[in-house]
C-alpha positions in Angstrom: 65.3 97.7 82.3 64.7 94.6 84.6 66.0 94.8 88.1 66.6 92.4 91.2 66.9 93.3 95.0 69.2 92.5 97.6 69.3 93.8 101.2 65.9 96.1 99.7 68.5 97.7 97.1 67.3 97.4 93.7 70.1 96.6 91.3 69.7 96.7 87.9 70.2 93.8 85.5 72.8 95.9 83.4 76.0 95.7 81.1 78.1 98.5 80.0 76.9 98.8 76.2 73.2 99.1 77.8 74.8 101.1 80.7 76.3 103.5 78.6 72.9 103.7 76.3 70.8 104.5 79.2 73.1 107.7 80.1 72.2 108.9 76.6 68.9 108.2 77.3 69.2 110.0 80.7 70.7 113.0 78.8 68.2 113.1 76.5 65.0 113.3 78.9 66.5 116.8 79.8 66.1 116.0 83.7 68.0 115.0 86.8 68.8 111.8 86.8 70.8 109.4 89.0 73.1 106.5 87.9 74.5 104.9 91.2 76.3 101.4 91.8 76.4 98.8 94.9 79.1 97.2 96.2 79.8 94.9 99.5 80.4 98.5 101.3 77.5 100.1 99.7 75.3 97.0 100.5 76.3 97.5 104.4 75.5 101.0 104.4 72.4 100.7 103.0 71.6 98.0 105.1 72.7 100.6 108.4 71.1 103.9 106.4 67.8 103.8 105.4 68.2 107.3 103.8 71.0 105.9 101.8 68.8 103.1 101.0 66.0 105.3 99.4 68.4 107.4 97.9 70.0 104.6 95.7 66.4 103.2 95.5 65.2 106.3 93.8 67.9 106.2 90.9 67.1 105.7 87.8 70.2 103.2 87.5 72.3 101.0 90.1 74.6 98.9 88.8 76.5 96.3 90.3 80.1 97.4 91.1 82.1 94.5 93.2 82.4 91.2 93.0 81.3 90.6 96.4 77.4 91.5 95.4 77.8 89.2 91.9 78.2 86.5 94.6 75.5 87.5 97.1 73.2 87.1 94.0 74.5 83.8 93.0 74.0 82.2 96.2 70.7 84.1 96.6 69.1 82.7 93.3 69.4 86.4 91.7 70.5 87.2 88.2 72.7 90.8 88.3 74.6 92.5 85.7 77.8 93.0 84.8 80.5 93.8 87.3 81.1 97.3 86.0 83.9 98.7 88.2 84.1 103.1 87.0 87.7 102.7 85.9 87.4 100.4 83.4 84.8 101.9 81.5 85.2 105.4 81.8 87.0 106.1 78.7 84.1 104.5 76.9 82.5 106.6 78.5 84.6 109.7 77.8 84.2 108.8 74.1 80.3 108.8 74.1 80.8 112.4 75.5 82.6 113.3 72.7 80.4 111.6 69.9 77.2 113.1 71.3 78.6 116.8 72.3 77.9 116.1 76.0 79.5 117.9 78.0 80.8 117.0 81.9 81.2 118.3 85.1 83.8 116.9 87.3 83.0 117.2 91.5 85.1 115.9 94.4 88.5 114.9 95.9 90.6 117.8 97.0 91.9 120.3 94.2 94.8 119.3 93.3 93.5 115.5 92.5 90.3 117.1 90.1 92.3 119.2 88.4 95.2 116.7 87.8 92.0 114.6 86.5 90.7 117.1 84.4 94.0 117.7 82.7 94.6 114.3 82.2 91.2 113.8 80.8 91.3 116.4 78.0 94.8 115.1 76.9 92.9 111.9 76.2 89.9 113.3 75.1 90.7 116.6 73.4 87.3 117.3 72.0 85.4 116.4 75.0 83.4 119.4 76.7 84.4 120.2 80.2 81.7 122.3 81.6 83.7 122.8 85.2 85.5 121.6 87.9 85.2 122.2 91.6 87.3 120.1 94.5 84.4 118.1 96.9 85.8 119.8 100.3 83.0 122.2 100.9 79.7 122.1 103.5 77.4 120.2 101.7 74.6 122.0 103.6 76.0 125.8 103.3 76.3 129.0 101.0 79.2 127.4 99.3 77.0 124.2 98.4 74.5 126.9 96.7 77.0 128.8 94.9 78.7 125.4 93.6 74.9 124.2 92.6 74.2 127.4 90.4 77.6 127.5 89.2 76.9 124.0 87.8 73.4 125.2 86.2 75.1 128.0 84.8 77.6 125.6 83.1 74.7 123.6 81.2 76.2 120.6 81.9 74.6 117.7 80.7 76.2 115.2 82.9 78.3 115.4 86.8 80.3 113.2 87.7 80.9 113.0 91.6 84.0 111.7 93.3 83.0 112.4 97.2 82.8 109.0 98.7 79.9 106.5 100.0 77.2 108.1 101.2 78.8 111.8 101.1 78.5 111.9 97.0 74.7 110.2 97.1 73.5 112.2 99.5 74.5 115.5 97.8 73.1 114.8 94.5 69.4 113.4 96.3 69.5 117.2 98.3 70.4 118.8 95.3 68.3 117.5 92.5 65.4 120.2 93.1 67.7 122.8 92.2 69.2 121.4 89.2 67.9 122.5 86.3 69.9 119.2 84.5 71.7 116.5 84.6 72.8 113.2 84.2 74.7 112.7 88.0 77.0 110.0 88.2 78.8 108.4 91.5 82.0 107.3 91.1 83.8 107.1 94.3 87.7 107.0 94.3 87.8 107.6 90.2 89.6 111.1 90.2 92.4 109.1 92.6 92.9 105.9 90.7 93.0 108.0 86.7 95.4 110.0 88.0 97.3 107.4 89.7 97.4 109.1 92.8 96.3 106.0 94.1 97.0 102.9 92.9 94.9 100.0 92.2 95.4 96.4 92.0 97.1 94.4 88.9 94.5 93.2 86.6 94.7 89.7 87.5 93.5 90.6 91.2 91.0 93.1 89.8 89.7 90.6 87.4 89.6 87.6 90.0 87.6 89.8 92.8 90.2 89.8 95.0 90.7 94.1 94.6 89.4 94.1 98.6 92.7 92.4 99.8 95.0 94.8 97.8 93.6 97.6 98.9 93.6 96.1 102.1 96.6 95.1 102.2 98.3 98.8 101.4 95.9 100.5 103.7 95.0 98.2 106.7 94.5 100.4 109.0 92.3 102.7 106.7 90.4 99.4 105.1 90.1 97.1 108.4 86.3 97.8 109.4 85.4 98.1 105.8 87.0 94.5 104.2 87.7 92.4 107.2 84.7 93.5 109.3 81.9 95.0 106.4 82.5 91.3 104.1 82.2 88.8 106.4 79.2 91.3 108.2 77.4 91.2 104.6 77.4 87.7 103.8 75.6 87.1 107.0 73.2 89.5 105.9 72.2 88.4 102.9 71.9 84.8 103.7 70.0 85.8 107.1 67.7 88.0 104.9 67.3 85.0 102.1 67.1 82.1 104.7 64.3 84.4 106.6 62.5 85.1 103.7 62.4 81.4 102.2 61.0 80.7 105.7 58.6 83.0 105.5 57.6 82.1 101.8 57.7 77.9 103.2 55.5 78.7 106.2 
């Protein structure tokens, strides 16, 4: 799998037939693995976190999630993948599960959202293997990390899916690969919220036209300011400072 860098993130040149391929092949090495995606948010973060930065730099996949970082590679010369945002292929996903006999681990959001996603899940999917469940409000650091952690070796599960946040959900699955025995562990930030409908997202034709930043702005502006009206703006300068220093560089 070829891959391109932005910021010093490596992104993977990636679509969601060859996305969901790879998780097989992830599943089928037996390891731990990592599949995590970018966005403007993630881009800033990274940029601010070097941790963060090595973390998403060790994964074994990082797809492109936003349309923000599709344009930061078009004006930077770089080829990316497909915008691949977790809701909209999930179910595809979901179904892969099924046909293969993997089965999943759902961790994060508070207990009444994963369960609500859990149940909703198996109604759609009633062959697919849940191998557990546990809410993400615990110390990621304490005795109730270590009991979740053998609790999810115990279940066998082949693949976790992680709905904690940026860089909460990253972080946990870098300090916790050692004592994994398995497992395919997948970041998908506010999924649990938006499958249940807890929270809503933005009509397709706003989802579809990049422009899922300002809705979620819009109904949380307080909550999104920093993120969408300071983070974009703050990441555009970034990456053309970054490009415009390296051509520089490359000229001199």
């Amino acid at each position: 799998m070829t891959s391109t860098t932005l910021l010093g993130i490596h992104i993977s040149v990636i679509d969601r037939s060859l996305l969901l391929s790879e998780i097989a092949r992830l599943v089928s090495n037996k390891g731990v693995s990592f599949v995590n995606n970018v966005n403007v948010h993630a881009c800033n973060l990274a940029f601010e976190q070097p941790e963060f930065r090595e973390v998403l730099n060790a994964s074994e996949v990082v797809f492109c999630d936003g349309f923000g970082v599709k344009l930061a590679g078009w004006l930077t010369g770089n080829r990316l993948g497909q915008r691949m945002t977790p809701p909209d292929w999930i179910d595809d996903f979901f179904a892969l599960c099924v046909r293969k006999n993997y089965s999943v681990y759902f961790l994060g959001d508070a207990p009444a959202i994963i369960q609500l996603f859990a149940e909703q899940v198996k109604g759609n999917f009633p062959e697919l293997l849940i191998a557990g469940v546990h809410d993400g409000f615990f110390e990621v650091s304490g005795e109730a990390n270590q009991k979740i952690i053998e609790t999810i070796n115990e279940s066998g599960a082949d693949i976790i899916i992680t709905g904690m946040g940026m860089p909460r959900q990253e972080l946990w699955a870098h300090a916790a690969k050692p004592q994994l025995n398995k497992g395919v562990i997948i970041a998908t930030g506010a999924l649990f919220r938006w499958y249940t409908g807890y929270e809503k997202r933005a009509p397709k034709w706003m989802t579809n036209s990049g422009l899922e930043w300002l809705a979620r702005l819009l109904a949380s502006p307080r909550r999104h300011f920093k993120r969408y009206v300071v983070g974009i703006p703050l990441f555009y300068w970034r990456i053309l400072r970054h490009h415009w220093f390296r051509l520089g560089s490359m000229d001199g």
